[in-house]
matplotlib code that plots the C-alpha trace (Angstrom):
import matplotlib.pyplot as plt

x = [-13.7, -14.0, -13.8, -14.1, -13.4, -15.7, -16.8, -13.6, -13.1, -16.0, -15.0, -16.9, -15.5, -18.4, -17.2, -18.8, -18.7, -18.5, -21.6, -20.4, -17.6, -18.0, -16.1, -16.0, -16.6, -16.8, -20.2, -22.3, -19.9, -22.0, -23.5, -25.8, -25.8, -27.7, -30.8, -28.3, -26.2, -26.6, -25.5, -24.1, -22.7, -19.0, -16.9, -14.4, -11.7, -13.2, -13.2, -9.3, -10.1, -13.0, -11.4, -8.8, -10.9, -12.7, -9.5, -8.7, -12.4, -13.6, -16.6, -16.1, -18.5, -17.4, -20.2, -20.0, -21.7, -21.7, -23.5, -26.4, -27.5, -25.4, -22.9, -23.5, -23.1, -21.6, -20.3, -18.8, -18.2, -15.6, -16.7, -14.7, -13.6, -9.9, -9.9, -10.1, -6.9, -6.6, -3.9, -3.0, -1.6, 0.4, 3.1, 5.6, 3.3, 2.0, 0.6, 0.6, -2.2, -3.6, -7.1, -10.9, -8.7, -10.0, -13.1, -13.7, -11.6, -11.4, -12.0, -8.1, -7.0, -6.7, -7.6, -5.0, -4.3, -0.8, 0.7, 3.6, 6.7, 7.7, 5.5, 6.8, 5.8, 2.3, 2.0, 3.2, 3.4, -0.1, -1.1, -1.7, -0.7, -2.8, -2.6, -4.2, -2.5, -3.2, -1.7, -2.9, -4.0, -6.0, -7.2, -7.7, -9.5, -8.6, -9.6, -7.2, -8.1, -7.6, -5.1, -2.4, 1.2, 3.6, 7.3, 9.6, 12.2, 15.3, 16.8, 17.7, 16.3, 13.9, 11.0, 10.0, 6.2, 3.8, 1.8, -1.2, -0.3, 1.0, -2.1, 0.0, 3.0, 4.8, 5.3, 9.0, 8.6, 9.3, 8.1, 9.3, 9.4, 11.5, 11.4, 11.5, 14.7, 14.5, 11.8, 11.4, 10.6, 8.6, 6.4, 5.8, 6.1, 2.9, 4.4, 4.0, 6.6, 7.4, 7.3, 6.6, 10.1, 9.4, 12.5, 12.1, 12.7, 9.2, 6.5, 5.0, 2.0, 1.1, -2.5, -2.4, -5.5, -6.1, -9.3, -7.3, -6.7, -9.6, -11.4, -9.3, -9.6, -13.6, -13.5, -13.5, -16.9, -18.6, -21.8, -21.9, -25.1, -23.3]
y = [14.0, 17.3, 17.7, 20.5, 19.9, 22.0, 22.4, 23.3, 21.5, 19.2, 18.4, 16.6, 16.1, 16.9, 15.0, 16.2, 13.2, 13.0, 10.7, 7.2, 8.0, 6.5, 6.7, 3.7, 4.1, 2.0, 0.9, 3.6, 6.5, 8.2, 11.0, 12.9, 12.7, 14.1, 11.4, 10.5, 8.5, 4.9, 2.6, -0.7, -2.7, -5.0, -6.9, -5.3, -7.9, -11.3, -12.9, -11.9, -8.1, -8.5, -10.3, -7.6, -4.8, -6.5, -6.5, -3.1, -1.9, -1.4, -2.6, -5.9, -4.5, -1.6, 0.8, 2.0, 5.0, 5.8, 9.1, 8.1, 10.3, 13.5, 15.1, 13.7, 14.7, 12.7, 13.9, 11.8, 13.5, 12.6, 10.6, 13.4, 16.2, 17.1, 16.6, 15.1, 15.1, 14.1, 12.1, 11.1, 7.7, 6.3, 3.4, 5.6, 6.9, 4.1, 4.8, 2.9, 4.7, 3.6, 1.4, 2.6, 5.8, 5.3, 7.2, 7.5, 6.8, 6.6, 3.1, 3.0, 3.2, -0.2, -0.6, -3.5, -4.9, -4.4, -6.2, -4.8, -7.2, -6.2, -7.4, -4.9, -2.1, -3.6, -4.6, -1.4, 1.6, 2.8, 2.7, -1.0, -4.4, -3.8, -0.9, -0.2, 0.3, 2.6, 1.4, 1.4, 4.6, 7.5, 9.9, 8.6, 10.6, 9.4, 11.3, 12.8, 13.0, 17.1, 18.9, 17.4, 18.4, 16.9, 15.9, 14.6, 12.3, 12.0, 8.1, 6.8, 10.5, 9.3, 10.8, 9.7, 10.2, 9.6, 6.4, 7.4, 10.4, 8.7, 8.5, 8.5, 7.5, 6.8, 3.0, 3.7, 4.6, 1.8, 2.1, 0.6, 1.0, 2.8, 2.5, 5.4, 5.4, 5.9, 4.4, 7.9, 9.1, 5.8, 5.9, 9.9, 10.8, 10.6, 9.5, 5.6, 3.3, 3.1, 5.7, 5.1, 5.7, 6.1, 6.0, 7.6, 8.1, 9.5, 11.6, 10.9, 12.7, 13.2, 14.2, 16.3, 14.4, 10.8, 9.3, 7.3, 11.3, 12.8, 9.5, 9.7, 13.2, 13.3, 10.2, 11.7, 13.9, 10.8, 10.1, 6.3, 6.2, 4.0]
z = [-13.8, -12.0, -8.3, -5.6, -1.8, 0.5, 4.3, 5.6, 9.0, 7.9, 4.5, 1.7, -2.1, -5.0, -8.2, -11.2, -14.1, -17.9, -19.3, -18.5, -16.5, -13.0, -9.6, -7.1, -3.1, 0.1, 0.8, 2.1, 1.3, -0.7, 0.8, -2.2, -5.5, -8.5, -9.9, -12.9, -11.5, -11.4, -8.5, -9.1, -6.3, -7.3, -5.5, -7.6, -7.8, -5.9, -3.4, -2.4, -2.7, -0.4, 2.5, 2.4, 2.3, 5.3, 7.3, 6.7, 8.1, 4.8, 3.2, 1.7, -1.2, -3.4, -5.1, -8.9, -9.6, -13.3, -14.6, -17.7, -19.7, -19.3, -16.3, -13.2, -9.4, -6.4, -3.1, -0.5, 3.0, 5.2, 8.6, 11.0, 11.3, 9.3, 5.5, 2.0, 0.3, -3.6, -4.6, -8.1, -8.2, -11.0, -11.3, -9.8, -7.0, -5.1, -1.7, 1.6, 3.8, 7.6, 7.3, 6.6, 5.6, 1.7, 0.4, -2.8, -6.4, -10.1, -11.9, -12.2, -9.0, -7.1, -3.1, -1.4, 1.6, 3.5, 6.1, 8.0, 7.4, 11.1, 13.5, 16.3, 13.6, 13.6, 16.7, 18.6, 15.6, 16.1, 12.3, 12.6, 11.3, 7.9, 6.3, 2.6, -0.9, -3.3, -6.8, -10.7, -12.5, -11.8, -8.7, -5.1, -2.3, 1.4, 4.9, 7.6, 10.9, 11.8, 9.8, 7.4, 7.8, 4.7, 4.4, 1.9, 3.0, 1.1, 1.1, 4.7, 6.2, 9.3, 10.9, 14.4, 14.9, 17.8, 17.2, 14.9, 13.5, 10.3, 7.4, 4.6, 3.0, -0.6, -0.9, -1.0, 2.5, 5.1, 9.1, 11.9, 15.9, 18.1, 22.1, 24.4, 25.9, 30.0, 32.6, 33.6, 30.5, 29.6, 33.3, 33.7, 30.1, 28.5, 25.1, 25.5, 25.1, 21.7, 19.0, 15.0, 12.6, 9.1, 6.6, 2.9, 0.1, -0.3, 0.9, 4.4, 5.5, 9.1, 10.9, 13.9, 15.8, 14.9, 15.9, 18.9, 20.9, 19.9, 21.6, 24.8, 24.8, 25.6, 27.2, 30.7, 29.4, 27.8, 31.0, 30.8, 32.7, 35.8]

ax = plt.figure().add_subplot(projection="3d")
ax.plot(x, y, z, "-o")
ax.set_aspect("equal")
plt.show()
């Protein structure tokens, strides 16, 4: 498969596909596609795969789309503004990425359910209880709210991160919670009172305006009609 991201701040992936070769996407991610390509809708794994791709805001049904008869066409467009990054995903690079975050994959690649072992992380980290896993074979595409910024962490090196801004990180990666130290700086600080620590080794890859501050950023603008 052949792939090109486009629309800049608005980003959509077009995947351009061998005969027979297919890609699988949430239900209702597809957003064109050329008259080849056949649909077929799969639970893709049972009844276990479903219910975890339900808690993780995902459609509990997965879509096949398979290109018959020649190269086919399939875009799918990411639902804000930011982008679609490609990650290859193999045995030795497994992903752990924050919920409804998937959008589109090879047949390879297999979408899981996480749960953080530490309930404080969950609870109080911003990325959530559940999170999703990327595992098995082949190319994954996953949205980013804004603009990605990446970092490598060597073993025991720590990042601490406002809660949200963590999409992505390797599965050697392990998050946690840290409180803001001072009633001062908890009351008048603006930061909240706990901040997200991620400790490598691996990748970690940030987004400079999760959905959370862009909502509470137009907020005040939104006319609620009272």
């Amino acid at each position: 498969m052949k792939y090109e991201i486009q629309g800049g701040n608005f980003p959509v992936v077009i995947c351009t596909l061998e005969p027979n070769e297919s890609v699988i996407s949430e239900g209702g991610g597809m957003s064109w596609m050329s008259p080849n390509m056949v649909m077929q809708t799969t639970s893709n794994g049972g009844l276990g795969k479903m219910l975890g791709r339900m808690v993780t805001k995902e459609s509990m049904f997965q879509n096949r789309y398979t290109a018959q008869g020649g190269e086919g066409m399939i875009a799918f467009a990411s639902s804000l503004p930011g982008e679609v990054m490609a990650l290859q995903v193999d045995p030795q690079h497994e992903y752990v990425c924050q919920k409804s975050s998937f959008l589109a994959s090879t047949e390879g690649v297999q979408l899981s359910v996480v749960f953080q072992k530490k309930l404080g992380a969950g609870l109080f980290g911003g990325e959530g209880f559940i999170m999703q896993r990327l595992s098995g074979t082949g190319l994954a595409f996953v949205e980013v709210d804004g603009s990605s910024v990446r970092y490598n962490l060597a073993a025991n090196q720590q990042l601490v991160v406002s809660s949200g801004h963590v999409v992505m990180m390797s599965a050697t990666c392990h998050m946690d919670i840290k409180t803001v130290q001072g009633a001062k700086n908890i009351v008048f600080g603006g930061e909240g009172l706990f901040n997200t620590v991620v400790t490598g080794p691996g990748e970690v890859v940030l987004q400079t305006l999760p959905i959370s501050r862009l909502a509470s950023s137009i907020q005040p603008y939104v006319v609620t009609g009272k």
